[in-house]
C-alpha positions as CSV (number, residue, x, y, z in Angstrom):
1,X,0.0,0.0,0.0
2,X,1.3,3.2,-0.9
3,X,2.6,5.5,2.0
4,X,0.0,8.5,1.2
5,X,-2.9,6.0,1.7
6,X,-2.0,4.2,4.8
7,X,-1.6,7.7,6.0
8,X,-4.9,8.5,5.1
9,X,-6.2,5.5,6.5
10,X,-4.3,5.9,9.9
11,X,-6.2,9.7,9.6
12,X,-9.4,8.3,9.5
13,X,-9.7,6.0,12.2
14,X,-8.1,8.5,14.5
15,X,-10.9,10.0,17.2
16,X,-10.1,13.5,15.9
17,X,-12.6,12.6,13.2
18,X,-15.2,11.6,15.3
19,X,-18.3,13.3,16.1
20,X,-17.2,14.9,19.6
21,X,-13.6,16.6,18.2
22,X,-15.9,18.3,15.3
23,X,-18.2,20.9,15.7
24,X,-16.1,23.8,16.1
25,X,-17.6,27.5,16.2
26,X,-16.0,29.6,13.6
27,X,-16.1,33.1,15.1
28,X,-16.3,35.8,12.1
29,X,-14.3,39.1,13.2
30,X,-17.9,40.6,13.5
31,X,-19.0,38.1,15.9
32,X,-15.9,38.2,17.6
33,X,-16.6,41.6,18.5
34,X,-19.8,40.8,20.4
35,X,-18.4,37.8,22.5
36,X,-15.8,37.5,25.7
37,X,-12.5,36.5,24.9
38,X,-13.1,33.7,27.6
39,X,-15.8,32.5,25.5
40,X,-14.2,32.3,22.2
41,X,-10.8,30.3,23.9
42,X,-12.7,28.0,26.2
43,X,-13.8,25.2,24.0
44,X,-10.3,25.2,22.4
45,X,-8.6,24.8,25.5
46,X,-10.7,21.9,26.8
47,X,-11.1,20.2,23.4
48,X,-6.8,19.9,23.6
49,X,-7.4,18.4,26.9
50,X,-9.8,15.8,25.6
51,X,-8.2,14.9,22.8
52,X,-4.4,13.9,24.5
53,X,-3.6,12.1,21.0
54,X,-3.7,15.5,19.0
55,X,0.0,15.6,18.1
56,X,-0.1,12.4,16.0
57,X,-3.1,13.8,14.3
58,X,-1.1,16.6,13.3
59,X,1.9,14.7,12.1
60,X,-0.2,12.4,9.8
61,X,-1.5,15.8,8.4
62,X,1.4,17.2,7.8
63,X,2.7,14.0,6.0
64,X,-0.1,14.2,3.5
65,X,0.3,17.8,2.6
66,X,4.2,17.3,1.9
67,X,2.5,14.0,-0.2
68,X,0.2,16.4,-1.8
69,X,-2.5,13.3,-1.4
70,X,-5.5,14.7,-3.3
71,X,-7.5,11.8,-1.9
72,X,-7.0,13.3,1.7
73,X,-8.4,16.5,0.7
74,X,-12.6,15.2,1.7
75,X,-11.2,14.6,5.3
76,X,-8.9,17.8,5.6
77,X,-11.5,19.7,4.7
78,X,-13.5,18.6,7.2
79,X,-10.8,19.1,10.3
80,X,-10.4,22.9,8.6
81,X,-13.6,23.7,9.1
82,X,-14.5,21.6,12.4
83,X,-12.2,20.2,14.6
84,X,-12.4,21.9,17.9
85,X,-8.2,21.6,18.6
86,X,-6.6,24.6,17.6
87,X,-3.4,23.2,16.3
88,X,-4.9,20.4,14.5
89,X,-7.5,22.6,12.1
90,X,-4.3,24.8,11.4
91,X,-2.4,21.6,9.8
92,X,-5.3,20.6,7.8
93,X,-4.9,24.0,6.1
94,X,-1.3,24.3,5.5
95,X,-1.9,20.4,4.1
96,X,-4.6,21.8,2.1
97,X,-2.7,24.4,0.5
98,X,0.6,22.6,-0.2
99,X,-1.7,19.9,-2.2
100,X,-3.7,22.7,-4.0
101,X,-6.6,21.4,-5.9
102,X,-9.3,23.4,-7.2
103,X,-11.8,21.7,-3.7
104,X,-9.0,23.0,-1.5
105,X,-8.3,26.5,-2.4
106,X,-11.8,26.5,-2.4
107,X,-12.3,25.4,1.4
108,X,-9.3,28.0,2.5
109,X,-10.9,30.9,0.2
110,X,-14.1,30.2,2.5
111,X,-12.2,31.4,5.6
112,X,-11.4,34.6,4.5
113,X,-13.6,36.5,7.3
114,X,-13.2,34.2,10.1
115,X,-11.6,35.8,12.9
116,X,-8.4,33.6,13.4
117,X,-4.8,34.3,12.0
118,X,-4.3,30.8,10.1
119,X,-8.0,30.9,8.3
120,X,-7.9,34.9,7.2
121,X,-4.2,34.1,5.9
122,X,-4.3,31.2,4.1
123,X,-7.5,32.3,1.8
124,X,-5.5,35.2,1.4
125,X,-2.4,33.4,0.4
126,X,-4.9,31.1,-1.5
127,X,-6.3,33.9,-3.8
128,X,-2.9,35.2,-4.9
129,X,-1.4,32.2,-5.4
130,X,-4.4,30.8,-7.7
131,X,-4.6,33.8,-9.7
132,X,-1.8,36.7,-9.3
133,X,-3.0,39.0,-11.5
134,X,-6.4,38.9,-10.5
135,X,-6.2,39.0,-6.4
136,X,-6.2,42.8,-6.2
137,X,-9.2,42.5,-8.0
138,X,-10.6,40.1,-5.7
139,X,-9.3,41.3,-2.8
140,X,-10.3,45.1,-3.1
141,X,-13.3,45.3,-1.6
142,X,-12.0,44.9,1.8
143,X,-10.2,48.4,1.1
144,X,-13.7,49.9,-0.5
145,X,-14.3,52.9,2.2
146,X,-17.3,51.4,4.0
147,X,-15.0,48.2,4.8
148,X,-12.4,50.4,6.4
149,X,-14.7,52.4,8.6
150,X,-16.4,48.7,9.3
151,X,-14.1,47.2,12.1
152,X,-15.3,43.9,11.3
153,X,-14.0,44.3,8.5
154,X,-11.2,46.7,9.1
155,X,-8.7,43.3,10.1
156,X,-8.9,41.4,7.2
157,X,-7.4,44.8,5.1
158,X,-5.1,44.6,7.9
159,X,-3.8,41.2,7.1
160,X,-3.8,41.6,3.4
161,X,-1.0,44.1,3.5
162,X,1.1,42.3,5.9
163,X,1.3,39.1,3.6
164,X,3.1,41.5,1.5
165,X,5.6,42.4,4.7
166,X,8.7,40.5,5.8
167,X,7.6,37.4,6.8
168,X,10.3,36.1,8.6
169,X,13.8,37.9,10.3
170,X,17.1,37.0,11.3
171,X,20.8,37.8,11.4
172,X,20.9,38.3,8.3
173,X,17.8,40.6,7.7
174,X,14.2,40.5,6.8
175,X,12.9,37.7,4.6
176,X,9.9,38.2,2.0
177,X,7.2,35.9,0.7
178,X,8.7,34.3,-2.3
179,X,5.2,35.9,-4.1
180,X,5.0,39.0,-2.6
181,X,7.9,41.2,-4.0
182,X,6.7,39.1,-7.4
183,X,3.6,40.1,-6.7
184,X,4.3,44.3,-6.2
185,X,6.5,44.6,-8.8
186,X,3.7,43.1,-11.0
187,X,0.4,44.4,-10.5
188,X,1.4,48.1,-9.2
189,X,-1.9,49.1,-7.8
190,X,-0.7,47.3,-4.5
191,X,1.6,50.4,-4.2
192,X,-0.5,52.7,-5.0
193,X,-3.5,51.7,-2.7
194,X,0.0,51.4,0.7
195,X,0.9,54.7,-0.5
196,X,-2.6,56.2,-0.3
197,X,-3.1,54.1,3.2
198,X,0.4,54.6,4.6
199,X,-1.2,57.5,7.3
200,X,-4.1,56.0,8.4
201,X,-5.0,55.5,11.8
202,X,-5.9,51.7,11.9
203,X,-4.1,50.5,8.7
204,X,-1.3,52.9,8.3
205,X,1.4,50.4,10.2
206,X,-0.2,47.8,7.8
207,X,-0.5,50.1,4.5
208,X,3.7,50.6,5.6
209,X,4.6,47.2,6.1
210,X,4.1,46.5,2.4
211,X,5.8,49.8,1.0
212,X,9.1,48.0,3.8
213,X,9.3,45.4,1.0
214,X,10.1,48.2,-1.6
215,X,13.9,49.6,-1.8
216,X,14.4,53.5,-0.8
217,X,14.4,54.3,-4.9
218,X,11.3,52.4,-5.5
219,X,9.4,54.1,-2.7
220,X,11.0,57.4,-4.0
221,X,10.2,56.4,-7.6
222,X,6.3,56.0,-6.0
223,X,5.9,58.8,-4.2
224,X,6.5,60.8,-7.5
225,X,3.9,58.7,-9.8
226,X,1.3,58.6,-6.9
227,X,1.6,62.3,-5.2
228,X,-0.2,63.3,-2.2
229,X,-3.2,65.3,-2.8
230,X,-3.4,68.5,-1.4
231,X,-4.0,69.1,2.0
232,X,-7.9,70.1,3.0
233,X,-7.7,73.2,4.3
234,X,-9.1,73.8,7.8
235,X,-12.3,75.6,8.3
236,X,-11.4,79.1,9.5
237,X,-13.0,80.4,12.7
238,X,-15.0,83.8,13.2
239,X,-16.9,83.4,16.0
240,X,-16.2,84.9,19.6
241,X,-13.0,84.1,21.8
242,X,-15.5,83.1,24.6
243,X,-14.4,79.1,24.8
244,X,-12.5,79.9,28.6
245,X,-16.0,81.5,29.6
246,X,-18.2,79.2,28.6
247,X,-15.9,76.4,30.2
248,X,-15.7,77.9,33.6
249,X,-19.7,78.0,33.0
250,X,-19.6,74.3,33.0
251,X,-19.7,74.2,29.0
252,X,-17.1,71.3,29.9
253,X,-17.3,68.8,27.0
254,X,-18.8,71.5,24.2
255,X,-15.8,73.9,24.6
256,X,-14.1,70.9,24.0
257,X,-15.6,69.6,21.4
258,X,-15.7,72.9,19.3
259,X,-11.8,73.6,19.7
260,X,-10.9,70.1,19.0
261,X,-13.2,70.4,15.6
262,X,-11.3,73.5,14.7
263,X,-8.4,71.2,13.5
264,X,-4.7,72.5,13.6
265,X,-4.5,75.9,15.5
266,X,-1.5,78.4,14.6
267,X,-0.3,80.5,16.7
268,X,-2.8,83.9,18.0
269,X,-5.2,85.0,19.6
270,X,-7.6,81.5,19.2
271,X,-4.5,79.3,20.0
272,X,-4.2,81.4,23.3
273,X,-7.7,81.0,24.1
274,X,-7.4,76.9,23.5
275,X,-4.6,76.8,26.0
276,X,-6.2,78.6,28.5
277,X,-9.3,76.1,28.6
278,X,-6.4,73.3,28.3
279,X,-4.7,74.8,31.3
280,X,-8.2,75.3,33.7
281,X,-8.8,71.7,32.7
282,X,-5.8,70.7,33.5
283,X,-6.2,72.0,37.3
284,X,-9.7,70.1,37.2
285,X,-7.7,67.1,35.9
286,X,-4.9,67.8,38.9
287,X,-7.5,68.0,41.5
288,X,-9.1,64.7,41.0
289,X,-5.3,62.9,40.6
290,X,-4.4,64.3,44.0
291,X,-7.9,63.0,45.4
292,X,-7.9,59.5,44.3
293,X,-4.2,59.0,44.5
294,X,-4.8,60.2,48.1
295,X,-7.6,58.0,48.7
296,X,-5.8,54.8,46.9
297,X,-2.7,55.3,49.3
298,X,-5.0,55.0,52.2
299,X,-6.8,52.0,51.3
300,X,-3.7,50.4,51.1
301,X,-2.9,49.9,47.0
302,X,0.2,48.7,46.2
303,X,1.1,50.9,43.7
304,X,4.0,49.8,42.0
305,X,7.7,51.2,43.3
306,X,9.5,51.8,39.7
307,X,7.5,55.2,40.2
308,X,5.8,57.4,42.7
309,X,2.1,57.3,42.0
310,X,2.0,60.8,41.1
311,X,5.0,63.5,40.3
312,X,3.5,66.8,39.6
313,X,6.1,68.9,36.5
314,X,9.3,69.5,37.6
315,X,11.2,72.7,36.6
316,X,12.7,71.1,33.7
317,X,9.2,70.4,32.3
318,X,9.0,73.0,29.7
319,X,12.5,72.5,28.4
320,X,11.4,68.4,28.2
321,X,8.7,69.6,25.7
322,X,10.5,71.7,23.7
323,X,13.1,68.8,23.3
324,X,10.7,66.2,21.9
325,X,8.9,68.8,19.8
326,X,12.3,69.9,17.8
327,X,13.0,66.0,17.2
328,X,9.5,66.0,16.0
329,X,9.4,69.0,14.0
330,X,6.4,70.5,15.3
331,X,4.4,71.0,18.7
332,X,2.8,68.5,21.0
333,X,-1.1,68.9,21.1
334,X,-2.1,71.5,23.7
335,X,-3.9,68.7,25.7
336,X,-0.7,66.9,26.4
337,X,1.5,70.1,26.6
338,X,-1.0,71.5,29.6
339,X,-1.1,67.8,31.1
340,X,2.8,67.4,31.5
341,X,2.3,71.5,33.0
342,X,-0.2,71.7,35.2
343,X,-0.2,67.7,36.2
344,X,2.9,66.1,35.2
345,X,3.4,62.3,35.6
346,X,0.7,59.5,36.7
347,X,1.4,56.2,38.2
348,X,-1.3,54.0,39.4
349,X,0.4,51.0,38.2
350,X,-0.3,47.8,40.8
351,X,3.1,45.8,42.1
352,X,3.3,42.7,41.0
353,X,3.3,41.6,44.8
354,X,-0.4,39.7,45.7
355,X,-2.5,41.8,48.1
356,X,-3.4,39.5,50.6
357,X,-7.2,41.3,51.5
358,X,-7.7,43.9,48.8
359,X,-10.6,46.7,50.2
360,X,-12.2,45.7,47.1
361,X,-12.3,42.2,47.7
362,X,-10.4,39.4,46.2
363,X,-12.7,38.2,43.2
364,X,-12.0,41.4,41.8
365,X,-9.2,41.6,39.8
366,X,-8.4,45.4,40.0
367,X,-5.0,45.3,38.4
368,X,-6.5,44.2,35.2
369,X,-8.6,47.5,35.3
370,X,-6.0,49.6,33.4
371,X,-5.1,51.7,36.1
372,X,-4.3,55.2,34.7
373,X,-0.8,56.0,34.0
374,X,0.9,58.5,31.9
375,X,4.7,59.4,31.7
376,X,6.1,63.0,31.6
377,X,7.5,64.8,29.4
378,X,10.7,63.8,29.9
379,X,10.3,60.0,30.5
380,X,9.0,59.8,27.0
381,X,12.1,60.9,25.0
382,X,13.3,57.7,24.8
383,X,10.1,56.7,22.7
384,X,11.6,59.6,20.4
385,X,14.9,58.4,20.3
386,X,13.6,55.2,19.5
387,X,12.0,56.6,16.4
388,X,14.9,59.1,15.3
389,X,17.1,55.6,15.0
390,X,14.5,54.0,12.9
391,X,14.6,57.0,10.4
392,X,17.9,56.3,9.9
393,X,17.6,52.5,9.0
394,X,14.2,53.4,7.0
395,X,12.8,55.4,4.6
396,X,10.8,58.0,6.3
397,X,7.7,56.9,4.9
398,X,8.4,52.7,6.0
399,X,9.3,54.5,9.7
400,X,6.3,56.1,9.9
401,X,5.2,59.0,11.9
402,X,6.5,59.8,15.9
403,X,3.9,57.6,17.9
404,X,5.1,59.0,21.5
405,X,4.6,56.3,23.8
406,X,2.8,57.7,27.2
407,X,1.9,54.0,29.0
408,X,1.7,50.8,28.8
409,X,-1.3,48.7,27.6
410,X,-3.2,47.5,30.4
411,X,-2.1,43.6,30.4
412,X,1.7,45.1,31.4
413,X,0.0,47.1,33.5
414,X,-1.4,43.6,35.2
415,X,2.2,42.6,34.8
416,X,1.7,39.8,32.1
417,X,2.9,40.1,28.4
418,X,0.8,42.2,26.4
419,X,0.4,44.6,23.4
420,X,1.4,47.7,22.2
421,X,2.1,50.6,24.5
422,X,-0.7,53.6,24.5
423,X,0.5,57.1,23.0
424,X,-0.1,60.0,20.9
425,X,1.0,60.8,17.2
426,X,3.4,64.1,16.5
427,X,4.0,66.7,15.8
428,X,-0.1,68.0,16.2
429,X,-1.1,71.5,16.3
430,X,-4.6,70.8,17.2
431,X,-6.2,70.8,20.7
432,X,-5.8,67.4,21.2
433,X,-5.2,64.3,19.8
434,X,-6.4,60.3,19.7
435,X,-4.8,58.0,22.4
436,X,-3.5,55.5,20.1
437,X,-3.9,51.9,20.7
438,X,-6.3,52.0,23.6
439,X,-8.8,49.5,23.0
440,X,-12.1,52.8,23.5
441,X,-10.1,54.6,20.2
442,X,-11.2,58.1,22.1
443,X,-9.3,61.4,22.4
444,X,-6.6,62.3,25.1
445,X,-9.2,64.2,26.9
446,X,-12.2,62.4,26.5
447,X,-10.2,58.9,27.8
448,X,-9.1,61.2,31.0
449,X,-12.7,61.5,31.6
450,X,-13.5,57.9,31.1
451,X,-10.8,57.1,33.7
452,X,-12.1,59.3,36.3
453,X,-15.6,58.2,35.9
454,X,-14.3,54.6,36.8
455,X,-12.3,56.2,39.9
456,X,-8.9,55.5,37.8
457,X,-9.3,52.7,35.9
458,X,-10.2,52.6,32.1
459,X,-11.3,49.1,32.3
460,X,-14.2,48.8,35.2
461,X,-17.1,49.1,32.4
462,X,-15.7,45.9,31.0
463,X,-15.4,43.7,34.3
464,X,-17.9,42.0,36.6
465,X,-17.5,43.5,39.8
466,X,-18.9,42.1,43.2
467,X,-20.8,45.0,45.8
468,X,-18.0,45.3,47.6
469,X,-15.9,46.3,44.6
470,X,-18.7,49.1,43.2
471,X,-18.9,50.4,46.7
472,X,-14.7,51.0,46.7
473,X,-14.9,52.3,43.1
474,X,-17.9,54.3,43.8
475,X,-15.9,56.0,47.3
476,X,-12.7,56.5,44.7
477,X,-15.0,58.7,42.6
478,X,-17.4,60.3,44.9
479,X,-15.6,63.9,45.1
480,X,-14.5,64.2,41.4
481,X,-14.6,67.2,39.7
482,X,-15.9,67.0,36.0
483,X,-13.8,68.5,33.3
């Protein structure tokens, strides 16, 4: 009997094919987004636990991909789109595209929305590799406007431009996709649609880890057959210089609102009056920080000891602006410059010490909550320096723009591995700016005031809490001012 079908048969009679390891729920990125992340991992977890034989299923797999046994293809198909253990369904894919038939691609192409790494990439590596030429074509209507604004859909754009990225690194450099560069140099429109996406705020570290598989000329070359259109111009503003009254009237959020709409603000008479408002809020913003680090300290919270929980500016602080906003090339946004002023630097981080009886009980996992921290002015420059070294290894455009790191996402704030750190974009003449990569997407501002109405910590909305955990998180924000 040939190898390729006592594989198979072995394949067949192994319990991973039975009735209890199929059955799988395939999440799409748009049900994802209404579920726990406990939910969707759970049935994984224990499925690998019930099935101790796993590994063997995914050597026999692997065996008939490198075979390319087209008779296997039936039962792959079925562990790609059933089996409940994680590493198993993943094999059946890679088998299914190294043998390649038409029933194959056609299984992987089915996968393109599901909301798991292996399934979105291999029906995107399965469309280009079935018809080069024709995948931007297919593929182009997950970069159609309405799909980018769609965050269901948003990740799947996301993943299409990093198959074209380096795939792999080592000592020697980055390596490519042996179809991507192919692929670029080919069908330009790929290019085209980085160079247009290259700023964006949700794909633009995607839209740039194409254009990294370009050399410095060929970007170059790029940017001058696919030009920048012109700038809109921001709407210019006639009213009254009244924001600072109507915010000390308690026009808190509107003022706000209106000055942040006004986009970048030169400098003048209306620039004044924005910093002003920034400034008053600021002393708002100082108030309740003093208040709940106060009250925090006396219920005992182990604040972490790499930092004092709270440093108000030092004398330096001014000077520390003006230093990251010459490596920049322009100013910080007034909401950050009157933060690092009037407030300076915010450390609510928990020690990775356990608290042996927390006021706020022990089912309540408090350090999970995304305590609110934000560096100063001058513990940021590193972030900077960071970036000024990448400018020189890249071309400005691959580098990307300054993202100033200000904190760290909230599972290193837990003190487990976890994602990229929170910050804001510059240079930014405007009022304020987006806190980038925290998971609410909101303004500077508007996520200070989402961290004061959960006494501190971002993340309260999201958790269960107990009563005795609402009544410490309701005396931690009691007394705060609104701003």
């Amino acid at each position: 009997m040939p190898e390729s079908e006592s594989l198979l048969r072995e394949l067949l009679a192994h319990p991973i094919l039975g009735e209890t390891a199929l059955g799988r729920r395939r999440w799409t990125y748009r049900e994802l987004a209404q579920i726990q992340k406990e939910e969707r991992y759970k049935d994984g977890i224990a499925a690998v636990q019930e099935f101790p034989t796993w590994q063997k299923a995914c050597d026999l797999i692997r065996k008939l991909g490198m075979l390319k046994h087209g008779a296997a293809v039936p039962a792959l198909v079925r562990l790609w789109e059933g089996c409940r253990v994680q590493p198993v369904w993943s094999q059946a894919g890679y088998a299914l595209f190294h043998i390649g038939t038409s029933e194959a691609h056609a299984a992987l192409r089915r996968s393109i929305e599901l909301a798991d790494h292996p399934a979105t990439f291999l029906a995107i590596q399965s469309i280009i590799v079935c018809d080069l030429l024709a995948a931007f074509d297919s593929l182009r209507c997950y970069f159609e406007p309405d799909a980018l604004e769609d965050p269901a859909m948003r990740p799947i754009a996301q993943e299409i431009f990093r198959f074209f990225g380096p795939a792999t690194w080592s000592n020697k450099g980055p390596g490519w996709h042996p179809l991507s560069t192919t692929l670029l140099r080919d069908d330009p429109r790929w290019v085209e649609l980085a160079l247009h996406l290259r700023r964006d705020r949700k794909l633009g570290w995607s839209a740039r880890h194409l254009l990294s598989t370009l050399t410095r000329e060929e970007i170059d070359a790029a940017l001058l057959r696919w030009p920048d259109p012109p700038a809109p111009q921001p709407p210019v503003y006639q009213g009254p210089l009244n924001f600072l009254a109507r915010y000390e009237a308690g026009e808190y959020e509107a003022v706000w609102r209106e000055l942040s709409a006004l986009g970048p603000l030169e400098d003048g008479p209306l620039r004044r009056e924005a910093e002003a408002v920034a400034e008053a809020t600021m002393y708002r913003v100082r108030s309740n920080v003093d208040l709940v680090t106060e009250q925090l300290t006396e219920a005992g919270y182990p604040f972490d000891s790499f930092a004092p929980p709270w440093t108000p500016p030092t004398e330096d602080v001014e000077q520390d602006i003006r230093k990251i906003e010459t490596a920049s090339g322009g100013p910080v946004p007034i909401s950050l410059r009157a933060f690092w002023k009037t407030v300076g630097e915010v450390h609510w981080k928990h020690t990775e010490e356990p608290f042996e009886d927390p006021p706020w009980g022990k089912d309540f996992l408090l350090e999970e909550a995304d305590p609110l921290c934000i560096t100063s002015a001058g513990n940021s420059y590193w972030s900077v320096e960071a970036w000024l070294t990448g400018l020189e290894r890249r071309h400005p455009e691959v580098e990307g723009p300054l993202l100033l790191e200000l904190a760290a996402d909230y599972l290193h704030k837990a003190n487990v591995s976890g994602g990229a750190p929170y910050g804001m974009i510059l240079p930014n003449r405007c009022m304020d700016g987006m806190f980038e990569q925290e998971e609410h997407d909101l303004p500077f501002i508007d996520y200070l005031r989402l961290c004061f109405r959960c006494g501190g910590f971002s993340r309260i909305g999201d958790m269960k809490m107990s009563e005795k955990a609402r009544q410490f998180i309701d005396r931690l924000r009691r007394d705060l001012v609104p701003f």
